[in-house]
C-alpha positions as CSV (number, residue, x, y, z in Angstrom):
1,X,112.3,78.2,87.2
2,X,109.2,75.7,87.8
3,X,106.0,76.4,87.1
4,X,103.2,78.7,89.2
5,X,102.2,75.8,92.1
6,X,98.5,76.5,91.7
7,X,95.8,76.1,89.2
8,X,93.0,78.1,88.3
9,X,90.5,75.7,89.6
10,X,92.6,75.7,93.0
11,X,92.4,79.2,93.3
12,X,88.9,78.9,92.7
13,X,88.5,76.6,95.6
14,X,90.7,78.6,98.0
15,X,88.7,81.5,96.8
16,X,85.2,80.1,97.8
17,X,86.7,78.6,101.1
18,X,87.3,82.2,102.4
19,X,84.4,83.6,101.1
20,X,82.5,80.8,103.3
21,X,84.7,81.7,106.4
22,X,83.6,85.4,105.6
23,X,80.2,84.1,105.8
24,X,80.6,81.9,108.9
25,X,81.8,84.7,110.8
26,X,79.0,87.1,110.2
27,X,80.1,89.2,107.5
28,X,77.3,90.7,105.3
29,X,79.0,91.0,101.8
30,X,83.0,89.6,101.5
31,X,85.5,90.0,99.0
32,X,88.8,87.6,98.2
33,X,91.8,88.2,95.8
34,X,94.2,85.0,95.6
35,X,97.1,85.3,93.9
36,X,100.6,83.5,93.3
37,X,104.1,84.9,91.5
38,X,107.4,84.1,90.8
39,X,110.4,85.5,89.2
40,X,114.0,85.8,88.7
41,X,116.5,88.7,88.5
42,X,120.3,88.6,87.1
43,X,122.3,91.0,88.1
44,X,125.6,92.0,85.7
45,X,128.6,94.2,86.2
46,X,131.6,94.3,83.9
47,X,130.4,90.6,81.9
48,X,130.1,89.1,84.9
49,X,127.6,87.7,86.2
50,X,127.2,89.2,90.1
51,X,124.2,87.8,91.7
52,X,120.9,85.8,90.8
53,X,117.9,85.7,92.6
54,X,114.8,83.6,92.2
55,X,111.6,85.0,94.2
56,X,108.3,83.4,94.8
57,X,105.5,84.2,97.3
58,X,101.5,83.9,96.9
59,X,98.8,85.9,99.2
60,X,94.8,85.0,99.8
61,X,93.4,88.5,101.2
62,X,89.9,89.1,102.1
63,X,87.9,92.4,102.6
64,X,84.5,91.9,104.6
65,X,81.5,93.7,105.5
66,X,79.6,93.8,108.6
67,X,76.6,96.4,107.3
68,X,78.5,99.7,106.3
69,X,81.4,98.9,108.1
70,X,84.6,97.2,106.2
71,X,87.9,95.0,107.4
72,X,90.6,93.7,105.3
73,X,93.1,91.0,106.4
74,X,95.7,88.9,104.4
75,X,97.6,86.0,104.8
76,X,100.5,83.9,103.2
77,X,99.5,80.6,104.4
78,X,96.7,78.7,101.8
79,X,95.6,76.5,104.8
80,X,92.3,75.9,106.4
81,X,93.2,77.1,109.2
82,X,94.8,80.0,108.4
83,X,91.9,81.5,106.3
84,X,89.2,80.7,109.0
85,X,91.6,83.1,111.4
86,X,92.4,85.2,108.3
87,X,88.2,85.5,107.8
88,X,87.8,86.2,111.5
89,X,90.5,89.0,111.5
90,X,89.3,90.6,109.0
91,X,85.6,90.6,110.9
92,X,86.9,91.9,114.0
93,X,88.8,94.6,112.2
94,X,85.4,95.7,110.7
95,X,83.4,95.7,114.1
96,X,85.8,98.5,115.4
97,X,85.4,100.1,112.2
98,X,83.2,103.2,111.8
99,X,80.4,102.7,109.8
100,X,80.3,104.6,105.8
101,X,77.6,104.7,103.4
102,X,79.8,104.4,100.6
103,X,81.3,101.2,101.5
104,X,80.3,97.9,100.0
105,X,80.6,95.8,96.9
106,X,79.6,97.7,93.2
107,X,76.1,96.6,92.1
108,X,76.0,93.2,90.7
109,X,74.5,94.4,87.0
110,X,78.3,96.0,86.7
111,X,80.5,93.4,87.3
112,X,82.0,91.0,84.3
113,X,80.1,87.9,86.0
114,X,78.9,86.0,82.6
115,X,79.9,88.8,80.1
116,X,81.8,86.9,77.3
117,X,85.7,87.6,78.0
118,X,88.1,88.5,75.4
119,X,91.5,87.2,74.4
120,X,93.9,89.6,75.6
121,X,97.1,86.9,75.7
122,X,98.2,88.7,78.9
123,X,100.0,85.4,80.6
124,X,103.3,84.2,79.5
125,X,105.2,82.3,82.1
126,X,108.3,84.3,81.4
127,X,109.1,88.2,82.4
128,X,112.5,90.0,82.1
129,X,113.3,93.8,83.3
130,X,117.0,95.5,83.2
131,X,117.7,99.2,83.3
132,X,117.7,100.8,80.4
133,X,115.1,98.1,80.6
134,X,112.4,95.9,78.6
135,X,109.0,94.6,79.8
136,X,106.4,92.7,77.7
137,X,103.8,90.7,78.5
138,X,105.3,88.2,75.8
139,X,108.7,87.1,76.1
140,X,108.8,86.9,72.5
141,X,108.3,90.9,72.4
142,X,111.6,91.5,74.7
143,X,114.6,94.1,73.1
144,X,117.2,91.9,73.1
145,X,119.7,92.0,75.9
146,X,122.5,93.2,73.4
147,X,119.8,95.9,72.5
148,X,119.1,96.9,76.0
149,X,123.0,96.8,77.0
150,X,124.1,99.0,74.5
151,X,121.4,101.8,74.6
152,X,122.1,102.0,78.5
153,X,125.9,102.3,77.7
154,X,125.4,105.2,75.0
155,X,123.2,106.9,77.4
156,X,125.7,107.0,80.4
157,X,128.3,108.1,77.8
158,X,126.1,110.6,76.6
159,X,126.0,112.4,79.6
160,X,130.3,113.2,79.8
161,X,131.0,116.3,80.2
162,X,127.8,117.9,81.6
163,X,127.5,121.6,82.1
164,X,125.4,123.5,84.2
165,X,122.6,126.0,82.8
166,X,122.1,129.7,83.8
167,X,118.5,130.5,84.9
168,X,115.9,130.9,82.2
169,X,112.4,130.6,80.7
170,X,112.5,128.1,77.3
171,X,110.5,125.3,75.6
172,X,111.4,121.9,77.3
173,X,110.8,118.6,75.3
174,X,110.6,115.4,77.6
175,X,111.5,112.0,76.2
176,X,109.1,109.8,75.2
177,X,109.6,107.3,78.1
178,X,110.0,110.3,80.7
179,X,106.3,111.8,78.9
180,X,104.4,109.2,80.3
181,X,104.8,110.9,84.0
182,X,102.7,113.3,82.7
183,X,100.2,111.2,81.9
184,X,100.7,109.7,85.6
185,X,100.1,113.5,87.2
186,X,96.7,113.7,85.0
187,X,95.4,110.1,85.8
188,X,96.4,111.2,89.4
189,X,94.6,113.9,89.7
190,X,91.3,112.6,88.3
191,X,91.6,109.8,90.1
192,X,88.1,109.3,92.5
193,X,90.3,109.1,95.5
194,X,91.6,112.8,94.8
195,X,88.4,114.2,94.0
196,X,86.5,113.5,96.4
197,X,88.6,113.9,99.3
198,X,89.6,117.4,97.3
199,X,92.9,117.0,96.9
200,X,93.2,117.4,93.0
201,X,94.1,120.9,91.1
202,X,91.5,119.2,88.7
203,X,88.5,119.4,90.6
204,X,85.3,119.4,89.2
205,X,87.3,119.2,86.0
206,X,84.4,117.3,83.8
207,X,83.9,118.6,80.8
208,X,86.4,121.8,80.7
209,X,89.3,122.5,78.8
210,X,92.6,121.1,80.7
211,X,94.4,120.2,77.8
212,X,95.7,121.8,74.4
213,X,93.1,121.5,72.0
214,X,95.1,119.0,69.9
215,X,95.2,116.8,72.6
216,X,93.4,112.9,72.7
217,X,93.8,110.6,75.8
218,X,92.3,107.1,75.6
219,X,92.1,104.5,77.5
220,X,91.6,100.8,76.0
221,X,91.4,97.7,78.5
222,X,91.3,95.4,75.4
223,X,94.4,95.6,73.8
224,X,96.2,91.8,73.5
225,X,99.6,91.3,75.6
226,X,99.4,94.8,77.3
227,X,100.4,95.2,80.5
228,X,97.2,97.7,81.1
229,X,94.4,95.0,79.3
230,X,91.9,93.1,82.0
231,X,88.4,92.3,81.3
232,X,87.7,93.8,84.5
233,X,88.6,95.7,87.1
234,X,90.0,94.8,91.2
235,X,86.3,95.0,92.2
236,X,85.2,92.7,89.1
237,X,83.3,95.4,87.4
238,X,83.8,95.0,83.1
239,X,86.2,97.4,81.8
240,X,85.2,98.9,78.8
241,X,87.4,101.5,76.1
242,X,86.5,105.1,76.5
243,X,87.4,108.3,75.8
244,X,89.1,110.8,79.1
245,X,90.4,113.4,76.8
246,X,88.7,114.9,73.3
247,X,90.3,117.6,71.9
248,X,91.5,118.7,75.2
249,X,88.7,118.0,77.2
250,X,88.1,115.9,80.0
251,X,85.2,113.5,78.9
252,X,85.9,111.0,82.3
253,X,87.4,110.3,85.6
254,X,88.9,107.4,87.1
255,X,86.4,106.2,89.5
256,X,85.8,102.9,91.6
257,X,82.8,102.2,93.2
258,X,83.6,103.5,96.9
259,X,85.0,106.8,95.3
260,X,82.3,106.6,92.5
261,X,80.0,106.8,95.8
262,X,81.3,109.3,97.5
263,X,80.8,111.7,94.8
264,X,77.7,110.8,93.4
265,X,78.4,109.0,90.1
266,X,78.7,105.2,89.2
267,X,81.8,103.6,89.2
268,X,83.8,103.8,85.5
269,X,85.8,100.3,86.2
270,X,88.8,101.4,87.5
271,X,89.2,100.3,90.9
272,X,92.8,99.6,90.8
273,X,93.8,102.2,88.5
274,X,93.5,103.5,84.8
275,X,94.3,100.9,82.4
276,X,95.9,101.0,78.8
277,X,96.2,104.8,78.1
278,X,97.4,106.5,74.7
279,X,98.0,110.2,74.2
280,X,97.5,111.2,70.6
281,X,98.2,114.8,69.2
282,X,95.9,115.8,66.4
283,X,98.8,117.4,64.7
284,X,101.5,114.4,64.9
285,X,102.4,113.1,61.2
286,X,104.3,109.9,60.9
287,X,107.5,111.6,60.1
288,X,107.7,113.1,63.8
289,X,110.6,111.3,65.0
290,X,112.7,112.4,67.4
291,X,115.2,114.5,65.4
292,X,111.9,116.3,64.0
293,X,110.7,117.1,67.6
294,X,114.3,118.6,68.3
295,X,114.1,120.5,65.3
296,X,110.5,122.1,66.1
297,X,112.2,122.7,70.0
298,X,114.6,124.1,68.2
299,X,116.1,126.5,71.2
300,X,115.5,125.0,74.4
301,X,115.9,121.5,76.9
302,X,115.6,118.2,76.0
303,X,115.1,116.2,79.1
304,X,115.7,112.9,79.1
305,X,115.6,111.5,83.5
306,X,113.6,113.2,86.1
307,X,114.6,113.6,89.7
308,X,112.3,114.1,93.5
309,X,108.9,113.9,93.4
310,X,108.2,117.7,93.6
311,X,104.5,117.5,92.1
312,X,101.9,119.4,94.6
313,X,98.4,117.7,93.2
314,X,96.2,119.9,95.2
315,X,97.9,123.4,93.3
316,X,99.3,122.1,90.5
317,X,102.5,123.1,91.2
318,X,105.3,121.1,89.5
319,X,109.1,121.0,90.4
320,X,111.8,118.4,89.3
321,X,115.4,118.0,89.3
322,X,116.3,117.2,85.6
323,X,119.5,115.8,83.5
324,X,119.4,116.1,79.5
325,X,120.8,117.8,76.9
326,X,121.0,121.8,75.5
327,X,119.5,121.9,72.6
328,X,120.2,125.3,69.6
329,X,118.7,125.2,65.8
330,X,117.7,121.8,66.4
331,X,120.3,120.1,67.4
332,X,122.1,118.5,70.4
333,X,124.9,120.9,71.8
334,X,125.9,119.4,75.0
335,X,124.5,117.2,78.0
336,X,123.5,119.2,81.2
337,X,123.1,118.6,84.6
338,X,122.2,120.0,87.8
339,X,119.3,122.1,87.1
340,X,115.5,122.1,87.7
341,X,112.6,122.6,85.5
342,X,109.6,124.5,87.2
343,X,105.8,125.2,86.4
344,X,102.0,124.5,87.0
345,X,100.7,121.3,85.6
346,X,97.6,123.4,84.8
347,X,99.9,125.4,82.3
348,X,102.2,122.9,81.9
349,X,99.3,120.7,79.9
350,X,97.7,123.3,78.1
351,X,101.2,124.5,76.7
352,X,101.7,121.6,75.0
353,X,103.0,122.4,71.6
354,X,103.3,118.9,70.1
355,X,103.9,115.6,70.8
356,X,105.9,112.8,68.5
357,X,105.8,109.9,66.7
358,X,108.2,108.3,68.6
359,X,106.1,106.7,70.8
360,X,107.2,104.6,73.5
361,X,105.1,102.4,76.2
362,X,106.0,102.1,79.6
363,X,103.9,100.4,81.6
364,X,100.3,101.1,81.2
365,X,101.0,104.4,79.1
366,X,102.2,104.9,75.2
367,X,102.8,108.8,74.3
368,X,105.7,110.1,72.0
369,X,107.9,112.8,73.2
370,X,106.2,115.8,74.6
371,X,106.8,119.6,73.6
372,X,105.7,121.9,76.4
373,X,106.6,126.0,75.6
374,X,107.3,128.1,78.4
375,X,108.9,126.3,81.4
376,X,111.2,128.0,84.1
377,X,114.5,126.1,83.9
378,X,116.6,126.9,87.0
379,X,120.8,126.5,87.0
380,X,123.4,128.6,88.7
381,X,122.3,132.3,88.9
């Protein structure tokens, strides 16, 4: 696989071109994201090799603003000609736009613009995935493919011989990669674009208990070769690490600036999304490892892949199709299958017991297995 076609200093050029066609045209205030990617994907089945595909494809978009009114347009095509009409699309989508007094660029004092930026060694020309899968920002820091291989294999054979479960009420312990979804349900919820159009069970959240009181949450944008680490955010404005969660409660929200706008704060740098995020239990010790969380679940489900999307953000209510395995004094008994797992996130967070050592990142979130007491596990009858 070659290398990425353009430089910096070309995007930097194809950048300023649009924003000059924004101006042209009449927009007020314009913003432009350039961007180019490639990859590659090998598919395997049995040793063989089954398919390869290489992928490559690059995108100039442009958001403008004519007063309080925005339009956004995109194109593939880098030419002159094809940002001018690009520019002017975007205009003419913003003229038949209705006009909102949130909308425009964040203040100039908050974006990175001449703030010194720091190393993160984010860009390394080479990315592998595979399921079970591995994703670094440095090839170097890649499971090995015999690794990934042969975890996959002992988790499909794992699962032989799944039973069903009755119905009942017991302490569930997710997985360390399957724990980071609930992480993703908090973010979401205090996300700005869930608050203020009041569609979070967290509203007006700031500041109250949502958590167990053991419970940290941080996010850190300057970690080195993390997927989650920018100096700034899609708008430009300079990320900075912060505290969302203190002993279990909610010290932030995830704001950009329209969103920050709309409900009267200032925007926390997170247009785009949260960044690096690590969920710390007060009460972890080093030698929680896996088998230790089993033994303090000691009677109950360890659940290991996740089915639906049955999470209602505005109640809280939480519903999931589940595979893993039955767990008595500690220890593994037998994989099940076929059953459901049922509570309110509201609950479900402040019941959480403990969480491990065995931390695993996926994505922009690290957590160790999660111990959450008194969830309704539904089988046959």
């Amino acid at each position: 696989m070659g290398r990425f076609a353009y430089s910096k200093s070309q995007f930097q050029d194809l950048a300023q071109q649009a924003l000059e066609q924004a101006r042209k045209v009449g927009a007020s205030d314009a913003q432009v994201e350039v961007s180019e990617g490639q990859g590659m994907s090998v598919g395997v089945r049995n040793g063989q090799i089954e398919n390869v595909e290489h992928n490559r494809d690059k995108s100039l978009s442009i958001s403008v603003f004519d007063g309080q009114r925005r339009g956004h347009a995109s194109t593939s095509d880098f030419s002159a000609e094809a940002i001018a009409r690009t520019a002017q699309a975007a205009f003419d989508i913003a003229r038949y736009t209705a006009e909102d007094d949130c909308a425009g660029l964040p203040e100039v004092e908050l974006l990175a613009i001449g703030r010194q930026q720091p190393q993160l060694d984010l860009y390394h020309p080479w990315d592998l995935t595979d399921y079970w899968w591995t994703s670094e920002c440095d090839p170097a820091d890649l499971a090995s493919p015999e690794a990934v291989g042969r975890y996959a294999a002992e988790r499909a054979l794992s699962r032989l011989k799944a039973r069903k479960l009755s119905t009942r009420k017991c302490p569930v312990l997710f997985e360390s990669p399957l724990a980071s979804g609930l992480i993703g349900s908090f973010t979401h919820a205090i996300s700005g674009g869930a608050l203020y159009r009041k569609s979070s069970f967290l509203q007006d959240s700031l500041g109250q208990q949502v958590w167990a009181d053991h419970i940290d949450l941080i996010e850190d944008p300057t970690l080195p070769k993390r997927r989650g680490s920018a100096p700034f955010d899609s708008e430009g404005v300079a990320t900075h690490k912060r505290s969302l969660v203190d002993g279990g409660v909610v010290q932030g929200y995830l704001l950009g600036t329209y969103s920050a706008r709309k409900l009267g704060m200032q925007t926390t740098g997170n247009a785009g999304g949260a960044h690096n995020l690590l969920l710390q239990s007060r009460l972890t010790q080093a030698k929680d490892d896996l088998p230790a969380m089993l033994r303090k679940l000691d009677t109950g489900l360890f659940a290991i892949e996740l089915m639906g999307h049955g999470v209602n953000y505005v109640t809280g209510d939480y519903s999931r199709g589940v595979m893993g395995f039955w767990v008595e004094g500690g220890k593994i008994r037998y994989p099940v299958q076929e059953i459901t797992i049922a509570g309110n996130l509201r609950d479900m967070l402040r019941n959480v017991v403990a969480v491990g050592a065995d931390t695993h990142t996926y994505g922009s979130k690290t957590t160790g297995s999660i111990l959450i007491d008194g969830m309704t596990v539904g089988g046959a009858g």
